[in-house]
TORPA-4810 file (N, C-alpha, C, O; in nm, 3 decimals):
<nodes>
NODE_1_-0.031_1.468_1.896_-0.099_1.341_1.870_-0.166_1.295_1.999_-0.118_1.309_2.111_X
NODE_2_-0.295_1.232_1.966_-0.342_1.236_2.128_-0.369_1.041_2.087_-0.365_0.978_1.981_X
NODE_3_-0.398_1.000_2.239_-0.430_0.823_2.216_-0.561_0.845_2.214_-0.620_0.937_2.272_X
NODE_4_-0.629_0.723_2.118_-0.741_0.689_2.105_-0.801_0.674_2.271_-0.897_0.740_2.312_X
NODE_5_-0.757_0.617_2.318_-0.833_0.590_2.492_-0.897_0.702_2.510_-1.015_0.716_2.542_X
NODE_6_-0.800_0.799_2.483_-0.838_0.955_2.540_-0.935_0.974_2.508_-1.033_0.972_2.582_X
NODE_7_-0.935_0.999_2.374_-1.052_1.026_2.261_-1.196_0.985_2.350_-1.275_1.056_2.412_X
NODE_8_-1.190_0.818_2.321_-1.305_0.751_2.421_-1.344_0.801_2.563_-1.451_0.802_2.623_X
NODE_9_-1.230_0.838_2.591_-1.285_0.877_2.760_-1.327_1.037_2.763_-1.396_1.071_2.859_X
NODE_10_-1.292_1.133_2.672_-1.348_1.235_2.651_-1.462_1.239_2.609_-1.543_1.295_2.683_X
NODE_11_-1.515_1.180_2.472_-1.620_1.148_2.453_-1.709_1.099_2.557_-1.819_1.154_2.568_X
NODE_12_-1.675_0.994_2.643_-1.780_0.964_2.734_-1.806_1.073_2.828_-1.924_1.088_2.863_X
NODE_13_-1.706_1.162_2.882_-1.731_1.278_2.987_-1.865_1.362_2.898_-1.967_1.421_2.935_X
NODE_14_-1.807_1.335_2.766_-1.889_1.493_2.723_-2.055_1.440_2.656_-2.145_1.505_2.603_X
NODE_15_-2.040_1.268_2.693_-2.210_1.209_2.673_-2.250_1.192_2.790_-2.346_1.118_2.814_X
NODE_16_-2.160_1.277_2.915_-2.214_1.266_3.069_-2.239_1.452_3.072_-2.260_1.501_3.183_X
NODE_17_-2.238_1.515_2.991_-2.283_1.655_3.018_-2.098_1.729_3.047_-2.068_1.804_3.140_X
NODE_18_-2.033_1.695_2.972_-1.880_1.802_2.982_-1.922_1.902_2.853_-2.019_1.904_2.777_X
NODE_19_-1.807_1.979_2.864_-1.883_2.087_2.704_-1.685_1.999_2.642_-1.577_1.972_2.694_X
NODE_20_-1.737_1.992_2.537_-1.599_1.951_2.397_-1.522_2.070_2.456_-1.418_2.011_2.484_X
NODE_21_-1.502_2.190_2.493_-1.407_2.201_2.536_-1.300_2.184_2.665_-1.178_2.172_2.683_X
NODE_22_-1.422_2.189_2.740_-1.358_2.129_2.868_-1.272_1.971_2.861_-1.158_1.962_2.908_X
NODE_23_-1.339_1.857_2.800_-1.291_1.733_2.772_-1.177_1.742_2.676_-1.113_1.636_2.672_X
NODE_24_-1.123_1.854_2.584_-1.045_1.903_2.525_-0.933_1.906_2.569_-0.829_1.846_2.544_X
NODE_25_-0.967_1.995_2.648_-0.838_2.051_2.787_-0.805_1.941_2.837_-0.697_1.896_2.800_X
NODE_26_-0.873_1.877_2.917_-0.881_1.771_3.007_-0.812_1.608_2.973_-0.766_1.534_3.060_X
NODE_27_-0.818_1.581_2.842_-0.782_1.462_2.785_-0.706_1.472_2.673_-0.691_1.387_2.585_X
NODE_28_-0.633_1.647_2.683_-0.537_1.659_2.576_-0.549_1.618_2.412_-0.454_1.583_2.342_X
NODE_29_-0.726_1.634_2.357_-0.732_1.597_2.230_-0.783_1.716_2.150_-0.881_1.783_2.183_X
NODE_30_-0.735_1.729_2.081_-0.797_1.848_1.967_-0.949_1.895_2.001_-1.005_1.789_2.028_X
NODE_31_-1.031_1.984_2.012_-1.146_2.068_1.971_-1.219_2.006_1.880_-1.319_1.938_1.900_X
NODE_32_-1.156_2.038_1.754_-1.167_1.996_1.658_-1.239_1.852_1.635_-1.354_1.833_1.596_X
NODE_33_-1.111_1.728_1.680_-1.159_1.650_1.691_-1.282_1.571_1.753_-1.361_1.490_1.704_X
NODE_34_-1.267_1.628_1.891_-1.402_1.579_1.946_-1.530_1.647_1.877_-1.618_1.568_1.840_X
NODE_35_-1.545_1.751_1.860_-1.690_1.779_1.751_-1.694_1.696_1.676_-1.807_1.649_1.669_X
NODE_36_-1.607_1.641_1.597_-1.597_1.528_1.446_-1.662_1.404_1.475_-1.753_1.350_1.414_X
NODE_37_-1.601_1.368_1.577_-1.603_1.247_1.649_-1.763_1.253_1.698_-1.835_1.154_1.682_X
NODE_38_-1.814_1.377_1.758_-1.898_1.352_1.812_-2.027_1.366_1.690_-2.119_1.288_1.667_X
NODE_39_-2.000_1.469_1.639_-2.107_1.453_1.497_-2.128_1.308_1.383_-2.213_1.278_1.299_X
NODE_40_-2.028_1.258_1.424_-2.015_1.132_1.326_-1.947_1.170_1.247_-1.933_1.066_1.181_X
NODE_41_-1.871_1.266_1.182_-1.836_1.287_1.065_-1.679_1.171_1.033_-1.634_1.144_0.922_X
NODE_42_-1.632_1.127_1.151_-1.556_0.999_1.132_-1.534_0.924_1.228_-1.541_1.007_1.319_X
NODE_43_-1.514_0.840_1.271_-1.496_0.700_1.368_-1.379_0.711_1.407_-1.277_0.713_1.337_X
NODE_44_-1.389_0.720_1.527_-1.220_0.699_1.582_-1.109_0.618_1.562_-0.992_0.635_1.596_X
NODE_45_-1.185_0.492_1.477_-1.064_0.413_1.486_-1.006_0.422_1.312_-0.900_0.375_1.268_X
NODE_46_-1.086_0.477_1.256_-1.105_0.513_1.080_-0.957_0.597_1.015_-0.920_0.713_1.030_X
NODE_47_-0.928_0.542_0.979_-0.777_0.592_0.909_-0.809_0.720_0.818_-0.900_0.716_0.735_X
NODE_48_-0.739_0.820_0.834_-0.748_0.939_0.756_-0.735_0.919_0.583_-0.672_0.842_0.511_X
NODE_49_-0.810_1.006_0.564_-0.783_1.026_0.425_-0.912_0.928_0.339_-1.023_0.908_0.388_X
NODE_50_-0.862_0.868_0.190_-0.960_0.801_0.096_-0.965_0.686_0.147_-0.878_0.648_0.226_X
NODE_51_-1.071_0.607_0.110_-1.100_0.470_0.150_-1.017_0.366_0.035_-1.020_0.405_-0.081_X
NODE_52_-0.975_0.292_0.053_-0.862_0.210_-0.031_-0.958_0.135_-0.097_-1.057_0.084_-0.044_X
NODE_53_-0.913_0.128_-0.256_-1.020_0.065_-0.350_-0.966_-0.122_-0.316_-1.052_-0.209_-0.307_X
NODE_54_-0.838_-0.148_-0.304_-0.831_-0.330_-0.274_-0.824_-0.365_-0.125_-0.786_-0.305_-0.024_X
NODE_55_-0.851_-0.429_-0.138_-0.833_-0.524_0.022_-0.646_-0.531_0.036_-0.594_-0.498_-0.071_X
NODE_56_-0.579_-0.554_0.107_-0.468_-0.584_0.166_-0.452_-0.711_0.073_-0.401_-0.696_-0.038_X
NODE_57_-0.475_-0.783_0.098_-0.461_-0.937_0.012_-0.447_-0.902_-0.144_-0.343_-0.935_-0.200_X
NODE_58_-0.541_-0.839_-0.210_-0.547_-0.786_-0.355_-0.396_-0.695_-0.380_-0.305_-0.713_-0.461_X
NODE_59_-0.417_-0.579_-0.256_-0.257_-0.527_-0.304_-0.146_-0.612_-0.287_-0.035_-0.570_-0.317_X
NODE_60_-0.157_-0.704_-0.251_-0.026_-0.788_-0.186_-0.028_-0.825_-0.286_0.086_-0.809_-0.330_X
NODE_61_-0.122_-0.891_-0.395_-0.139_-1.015_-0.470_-0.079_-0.889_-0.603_0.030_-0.902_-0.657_X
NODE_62_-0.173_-0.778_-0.633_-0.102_-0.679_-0.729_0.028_-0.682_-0.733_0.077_-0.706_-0.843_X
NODE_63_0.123_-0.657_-0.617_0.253_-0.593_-0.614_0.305_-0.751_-0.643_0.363_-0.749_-0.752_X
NODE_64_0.305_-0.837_-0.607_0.387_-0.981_-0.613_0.340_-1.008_-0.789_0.424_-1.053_-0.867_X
NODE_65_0.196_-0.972_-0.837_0.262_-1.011_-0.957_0.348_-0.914_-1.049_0.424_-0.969_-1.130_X
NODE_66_0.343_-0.783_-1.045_0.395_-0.686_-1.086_0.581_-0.694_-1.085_0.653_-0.642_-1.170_X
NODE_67_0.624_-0.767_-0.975_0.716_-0.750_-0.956_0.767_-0.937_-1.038_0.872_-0.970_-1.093_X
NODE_68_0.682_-0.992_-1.020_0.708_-1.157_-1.108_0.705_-1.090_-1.244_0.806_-1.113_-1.310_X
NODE_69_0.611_-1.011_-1.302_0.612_-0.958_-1.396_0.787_-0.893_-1.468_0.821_-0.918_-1.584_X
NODE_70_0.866_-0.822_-1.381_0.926_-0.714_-1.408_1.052_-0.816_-1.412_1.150_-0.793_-1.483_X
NODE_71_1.038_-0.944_-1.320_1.165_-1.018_-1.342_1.167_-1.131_-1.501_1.261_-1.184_-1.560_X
NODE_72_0.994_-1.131_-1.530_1.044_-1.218_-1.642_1.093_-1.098_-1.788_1.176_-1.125_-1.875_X
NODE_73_1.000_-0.944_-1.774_1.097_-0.843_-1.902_1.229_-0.879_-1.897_1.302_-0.905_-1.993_X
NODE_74_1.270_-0.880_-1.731_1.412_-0.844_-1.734_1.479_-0.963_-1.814_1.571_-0.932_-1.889_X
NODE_75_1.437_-1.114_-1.805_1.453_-1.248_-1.811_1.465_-1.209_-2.037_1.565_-1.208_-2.108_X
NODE_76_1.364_-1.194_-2.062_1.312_-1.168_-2.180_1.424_-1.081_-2.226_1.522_-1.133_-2.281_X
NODE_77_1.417_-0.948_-2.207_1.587_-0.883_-2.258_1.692_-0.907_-2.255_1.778_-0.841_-2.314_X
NODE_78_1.720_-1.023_-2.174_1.852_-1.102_-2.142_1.866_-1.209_-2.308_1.951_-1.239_-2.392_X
NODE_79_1.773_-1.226_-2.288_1.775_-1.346_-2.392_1.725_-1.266_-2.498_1.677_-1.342_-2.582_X
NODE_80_1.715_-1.166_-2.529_1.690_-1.118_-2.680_1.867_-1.024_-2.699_1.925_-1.009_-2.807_X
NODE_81_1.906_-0.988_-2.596_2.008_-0.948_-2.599_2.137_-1.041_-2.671_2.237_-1.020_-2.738_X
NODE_82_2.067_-1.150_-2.614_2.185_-1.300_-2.639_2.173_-1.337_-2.786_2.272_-1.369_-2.852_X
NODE_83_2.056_-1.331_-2.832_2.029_-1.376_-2.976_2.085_-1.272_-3.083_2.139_-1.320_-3.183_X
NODE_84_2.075_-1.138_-3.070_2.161_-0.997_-3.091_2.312_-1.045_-3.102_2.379_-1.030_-3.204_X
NODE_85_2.349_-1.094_-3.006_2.491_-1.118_-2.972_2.582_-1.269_-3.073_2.696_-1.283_-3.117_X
NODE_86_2.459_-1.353_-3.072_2.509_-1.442_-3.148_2.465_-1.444_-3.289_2.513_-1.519_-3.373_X
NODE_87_2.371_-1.359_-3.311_2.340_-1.274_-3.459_2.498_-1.202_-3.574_2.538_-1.207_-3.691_X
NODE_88_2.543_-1.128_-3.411_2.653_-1.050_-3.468_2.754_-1.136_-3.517_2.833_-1.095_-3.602_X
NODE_89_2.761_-1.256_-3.470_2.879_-1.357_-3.511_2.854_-1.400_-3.627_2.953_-1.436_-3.690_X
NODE_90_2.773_-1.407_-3.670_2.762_-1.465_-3.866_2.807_-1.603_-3.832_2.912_-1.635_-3.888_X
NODE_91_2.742_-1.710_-3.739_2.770_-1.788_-3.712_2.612_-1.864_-3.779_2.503_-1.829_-3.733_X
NODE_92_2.627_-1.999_-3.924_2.524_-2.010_-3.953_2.415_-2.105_-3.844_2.461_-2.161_-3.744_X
NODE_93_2.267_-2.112_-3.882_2.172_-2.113_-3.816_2.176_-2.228_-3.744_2.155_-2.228_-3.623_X
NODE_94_2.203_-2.334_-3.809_2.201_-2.502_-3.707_2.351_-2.489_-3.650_2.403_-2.575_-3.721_X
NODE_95_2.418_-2.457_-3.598_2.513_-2.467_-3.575_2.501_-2.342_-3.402_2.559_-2.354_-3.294_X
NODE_96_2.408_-2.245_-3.445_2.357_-2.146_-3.308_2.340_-2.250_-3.205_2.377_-2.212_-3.094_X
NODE_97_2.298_-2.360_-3.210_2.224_-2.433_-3.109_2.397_-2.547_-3.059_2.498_-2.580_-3.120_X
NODE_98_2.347_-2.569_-2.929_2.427_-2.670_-2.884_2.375_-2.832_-2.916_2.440_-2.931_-2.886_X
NODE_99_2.262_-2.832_-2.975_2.208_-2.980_-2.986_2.306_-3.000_-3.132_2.324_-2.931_-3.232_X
NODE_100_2.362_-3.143_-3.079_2.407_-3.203_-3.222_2.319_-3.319_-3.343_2.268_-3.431_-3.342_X
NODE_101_2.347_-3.191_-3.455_2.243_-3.236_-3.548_2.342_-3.306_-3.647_2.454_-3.264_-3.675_X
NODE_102_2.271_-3.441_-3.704_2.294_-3.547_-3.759_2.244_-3.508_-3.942_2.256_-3.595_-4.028_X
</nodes>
C-alpha cells in the first residue's frame, strides 16, 4: 500500500522529466499505478471500484427506515400472535377487550 503524498510527489518528479519507473522505485508506488494516474484513467483520491448510486445521507436515511420498518413487522407479529392466542381461549368477543362495557 503506498500514501497518497507519494503518489503526488512521484507524479510531480515524473511532470519534471523522471520516467514512471524510476519515480516507482523511488516513492515506493506501483508502475502500474503511476501510468493510471498519469493517463487519467483515475484520480488519486477516487475510491476503487463502482461509483455509489445514493449519497451517504440517502443510505443512512434507506437503512434507518428499513430497520424502523423491520421493528414495526416484528411489532405487527407480536400482536397478531396475541389475537391467535386469545382466539384459542373461546373467550366471547366483548369480553376480549379490557374496556368495561355497559
Amino acid at each position: 500500500m503506498y500514501e497518497p503524498e507519494h503518489a503526488r510527489a512521484a507524479l510531480a518528479e515524473i511532470a519534471n522529466g523522471m520516467s514512471v519507473r524510476q519515480a516507482s522505485l523511488k516513492f515506493n508506488v506501483p508502475r502500474t499505478t503511476l501510468q493510471d494516474l498519469k493517463r487519467g484513467i483515475y484520480e488519486l483520491d477516487s475510491k476503487p471500484g463502482r461509483s455509489s448510486v445514493l449519497t451517504r445521507d440517502e443510505e443512512q436515511a434507506t437503512k434507518t427506515f428499513f430497520m424502523e420498518l423491520e421493528d414495526l413487522i416484528k411489532k405487527v407479529q407480536y400482536a397478531k400472535e396475541e389475537v391467535l392466542l386469545i382466539g384459542d381461549l373461546n373467550i366471547p368477543m366483548n369480553q376480549k377487550t379490557n374496556k368495561n362495557t355497559k
